[in-house]
C-alpha positions as CSV (number, residue, x, y, z in Angstrom):
1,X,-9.9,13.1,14.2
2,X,-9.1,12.8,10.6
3,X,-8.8,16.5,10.0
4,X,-6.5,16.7,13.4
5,X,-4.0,14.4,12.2
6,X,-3.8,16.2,8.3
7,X,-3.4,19.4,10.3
8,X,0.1,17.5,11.4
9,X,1.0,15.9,8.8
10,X,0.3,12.3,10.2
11,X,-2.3,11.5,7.5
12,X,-1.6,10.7,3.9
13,X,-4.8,9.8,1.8
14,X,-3.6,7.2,-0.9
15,X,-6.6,6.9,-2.6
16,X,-10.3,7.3,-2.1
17,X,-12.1,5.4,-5.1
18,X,-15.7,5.2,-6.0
19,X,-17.1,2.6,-8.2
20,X,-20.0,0.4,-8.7
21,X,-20.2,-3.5,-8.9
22,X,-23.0,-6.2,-9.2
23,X,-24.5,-7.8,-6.7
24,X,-22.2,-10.8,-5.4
25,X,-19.1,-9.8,-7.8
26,X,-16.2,-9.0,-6.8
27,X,-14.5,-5.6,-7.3
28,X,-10.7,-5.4,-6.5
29,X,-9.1,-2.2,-5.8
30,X,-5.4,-1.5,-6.4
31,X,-2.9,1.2,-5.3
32,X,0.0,-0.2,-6.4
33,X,3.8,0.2,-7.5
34,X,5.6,-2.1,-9.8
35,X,8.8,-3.2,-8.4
36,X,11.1,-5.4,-11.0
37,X,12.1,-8.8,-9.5
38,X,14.9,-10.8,-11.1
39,X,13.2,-14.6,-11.7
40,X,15.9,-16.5,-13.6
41,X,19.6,-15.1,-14.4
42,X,22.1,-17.2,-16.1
43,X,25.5,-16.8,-17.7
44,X,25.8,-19.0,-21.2
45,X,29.4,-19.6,-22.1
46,X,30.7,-19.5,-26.0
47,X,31.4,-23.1,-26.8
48,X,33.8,-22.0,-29.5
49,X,35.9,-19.9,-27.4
50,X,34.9,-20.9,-24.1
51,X,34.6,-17.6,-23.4
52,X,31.6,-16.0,-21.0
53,X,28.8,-13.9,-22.7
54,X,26.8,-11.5,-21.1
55,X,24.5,-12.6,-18.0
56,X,21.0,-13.0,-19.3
57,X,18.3,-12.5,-17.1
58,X,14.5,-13.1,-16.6
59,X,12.6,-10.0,-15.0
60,X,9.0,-9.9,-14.0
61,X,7.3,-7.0,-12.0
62,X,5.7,-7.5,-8.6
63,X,2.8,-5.7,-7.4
64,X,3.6,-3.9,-4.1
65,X,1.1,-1.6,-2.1
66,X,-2.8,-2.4,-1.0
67,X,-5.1,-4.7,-2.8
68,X,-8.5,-4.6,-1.7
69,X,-11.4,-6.9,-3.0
70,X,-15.1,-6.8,-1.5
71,X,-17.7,-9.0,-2.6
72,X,-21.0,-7.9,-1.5
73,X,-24.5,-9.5,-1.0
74,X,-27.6,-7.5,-0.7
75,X,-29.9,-9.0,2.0
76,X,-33.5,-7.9,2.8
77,X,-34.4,-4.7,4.9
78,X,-31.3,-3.1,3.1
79,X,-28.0,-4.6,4.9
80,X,-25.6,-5.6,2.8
81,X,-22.7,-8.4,3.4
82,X,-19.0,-7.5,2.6
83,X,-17.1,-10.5,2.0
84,X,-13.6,-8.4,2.1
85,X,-9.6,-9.4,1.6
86,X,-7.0,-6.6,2.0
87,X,-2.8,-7.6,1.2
88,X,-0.5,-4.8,1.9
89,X,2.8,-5.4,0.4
90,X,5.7,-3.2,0.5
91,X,9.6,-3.7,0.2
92,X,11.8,-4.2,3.3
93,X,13.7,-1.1,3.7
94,X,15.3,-2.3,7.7
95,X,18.7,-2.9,7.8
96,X,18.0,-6.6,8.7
97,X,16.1,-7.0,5.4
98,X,17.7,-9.9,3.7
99,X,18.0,-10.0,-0.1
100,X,17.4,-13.1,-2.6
101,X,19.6,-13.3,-5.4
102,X,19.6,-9.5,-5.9
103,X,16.1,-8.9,-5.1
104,X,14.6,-6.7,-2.3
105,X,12.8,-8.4,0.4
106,X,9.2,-8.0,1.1
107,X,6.8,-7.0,3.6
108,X,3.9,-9.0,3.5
109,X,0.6,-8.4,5.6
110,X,-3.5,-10.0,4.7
111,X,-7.1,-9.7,5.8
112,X,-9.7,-11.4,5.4
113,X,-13.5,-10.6,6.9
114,X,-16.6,-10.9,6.5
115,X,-18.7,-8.0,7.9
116,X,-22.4,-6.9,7.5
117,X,-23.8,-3.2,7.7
118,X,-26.4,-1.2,6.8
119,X,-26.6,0.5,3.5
120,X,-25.0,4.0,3.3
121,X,-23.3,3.1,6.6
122,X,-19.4,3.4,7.1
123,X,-17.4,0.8,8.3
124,X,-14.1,1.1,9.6
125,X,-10.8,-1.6,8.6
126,X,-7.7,-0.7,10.8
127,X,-5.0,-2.9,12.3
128,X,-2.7,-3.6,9.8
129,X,0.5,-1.9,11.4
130,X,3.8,-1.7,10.3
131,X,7.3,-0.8,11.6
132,X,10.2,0.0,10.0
133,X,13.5,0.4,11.4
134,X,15.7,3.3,10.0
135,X,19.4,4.0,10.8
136,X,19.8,7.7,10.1
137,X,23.7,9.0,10.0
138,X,24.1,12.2,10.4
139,X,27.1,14.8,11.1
140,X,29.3,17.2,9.5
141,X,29.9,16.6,5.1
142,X,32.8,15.1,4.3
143,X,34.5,14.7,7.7
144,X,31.9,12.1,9.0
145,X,33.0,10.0,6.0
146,X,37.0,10.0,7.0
147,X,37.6,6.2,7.8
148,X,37.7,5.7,11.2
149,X,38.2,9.3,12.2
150,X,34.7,10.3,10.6
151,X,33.2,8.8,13.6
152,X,33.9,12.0,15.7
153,X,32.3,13.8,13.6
154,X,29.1,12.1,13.5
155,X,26.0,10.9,15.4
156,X,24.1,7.2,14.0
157,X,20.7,7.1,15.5
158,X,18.3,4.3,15.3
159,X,14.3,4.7,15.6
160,X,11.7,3.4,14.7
161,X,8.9,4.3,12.0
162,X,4.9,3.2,12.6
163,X,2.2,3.3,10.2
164,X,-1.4,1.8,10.5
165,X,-3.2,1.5,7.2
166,X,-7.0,2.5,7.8
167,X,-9.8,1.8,5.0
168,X,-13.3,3.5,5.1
169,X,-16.3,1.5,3.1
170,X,-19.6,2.8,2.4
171,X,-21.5,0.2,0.8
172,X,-25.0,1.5,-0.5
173,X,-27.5,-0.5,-2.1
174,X,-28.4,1.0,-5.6
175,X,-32.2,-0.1,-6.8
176,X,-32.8,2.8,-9.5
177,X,-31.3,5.8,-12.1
178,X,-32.3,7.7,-9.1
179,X,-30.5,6.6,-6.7
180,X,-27.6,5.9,-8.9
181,X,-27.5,9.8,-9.9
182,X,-27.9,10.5,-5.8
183,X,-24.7,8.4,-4.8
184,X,-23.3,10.0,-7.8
185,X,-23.6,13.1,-6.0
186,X,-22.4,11.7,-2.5
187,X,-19.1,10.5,-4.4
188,X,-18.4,13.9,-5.5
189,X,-19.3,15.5,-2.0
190,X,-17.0,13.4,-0.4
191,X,-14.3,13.5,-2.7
192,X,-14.0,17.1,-2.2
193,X,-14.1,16.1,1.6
194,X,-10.9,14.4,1.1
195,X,-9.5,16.6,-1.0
196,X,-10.0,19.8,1.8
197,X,-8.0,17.5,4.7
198,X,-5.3,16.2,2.9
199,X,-2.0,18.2,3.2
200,X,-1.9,20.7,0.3
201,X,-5.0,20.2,-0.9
C-alpha cells in the first residue's frame, strides 16, 4: 500500500527516526518548524516631544509540526507498553483563518494512548486528518486582475485539501551488545526501505 501511494505521489515521508531510550523514560520526537509569533507590541511616545517612536515588539517562536513522546514499560514474556502522546500543529492557511494581533492562526490536533505490543512488532497510529480549504484563482495574466472587468477573464475555484498523518512504531526490547548491534542493523535496513518508496529517492 505504502509503495502504491509513493508511486502517485500521495505519500510524503517526513521523518523516520531511530533511537534508543530507557526503560520507563520518555523520548520525544520532533519534526518541527519555527514560526515567529508577535507576544507583546507597544508604541512608547517621546515625552519631550510627544512625538511617537518606533513600535517595539516582543517575538517568540512557536513550534508547529508533529510532536511525538512514548514512554515505554517492558513487561514479562517480551510485550512492551507504550504510553504515547502525538500534537500536530500547523498554521491556518483557509480563507476563514482568523488572525490575532498580526499572528497566523493555528491548527491544533492531540493524542493520547496507551497501547501494548509485542516486541519487534509494528503498530499503526492514523486518524488525525486534516482539511484545508484552498481558493485557487486562476485565468489569463494581467487581464484577470482589471477591476471588475478581470472577472471575465478568470475562473475562482474552491476545493478542498485532505491529509491523514500515519505513524509506524516498532518497539523492541534490547537485553544485550548483541541485540543492540542486531536492531542496529534493522534501523539501517529499513531506512533504506524508506528511502527506495519515497518520491525521488
Amino acid at each position: 500500500v505504502l509503495n502504491a501511494l509513493a508511486n502517485q505521489g500521495k505519500l510524503n515521508v517526513l521523518s523516520s527516526p531511530s533511537l534508543m531510550v530507557l526503560d520507563n523514560q520518555t523520548a520525544t520526537i520532533k519534526v518541527v518548524d519555527e514560526v515567529p509569533v508577535i507576544t507583546q507590541a507597544r508604541t512608547p511616545v517621546d515625552t519631550v516631544n510627544q512625538d511617537s517612536i518606533d513600535q517595539l515588539q516582543s517575538v517568540e517562536f512557536k513550534e508547529v509540526g508533529v510532536i511525538l513522546e512514548v514512554t515505554p514499560r517492558v513487561n514479562l514474556g517480551g510485550r512492551i507498553t507504550l504510553d504515547l502522546s502525538q500534537e500536530v500543529s500547523e498554521v491556518d492557511r483557509s480563507p476563514t483563518a482568523v488572525a490575532t494581533a498580526g499572528n497566523p492562526a493555528f491548527i491544533n490536533r492531540n493524542v493520547q494512548t496507551t497501547v501494548t505490543v509485542q516486541s519487534g512488532e509494528t503498530l499503526v497510529l492514523g486518524g488525525l486528518i486534516s482539511e484545508t480549504k484552498i481558493q485557487s484563482n486562476q485565468g489569463v495574466p494581467f487581464l484577470k486582475d482589471i477591476p471588475v472587468l478581470g472577472a471575465l477573464f478568470s475562473q475562482t475555484t474552491d476545493f478542498t485539501e485532505r491529509q491523514e498523518l500515519i505513524v509506524l512504531l516498532t518497539p523492541r526490547a534490547v537485553r544485550d551488545q548483541a541485540e543492540a548491534r542486531a536492531v542496529t542493523d534493522e534501523f539501517r535496513h529499513r531506512l533504506r526501505e524508506l528511502e527506495s518508496i519515497t518520491p525521488g529517492g
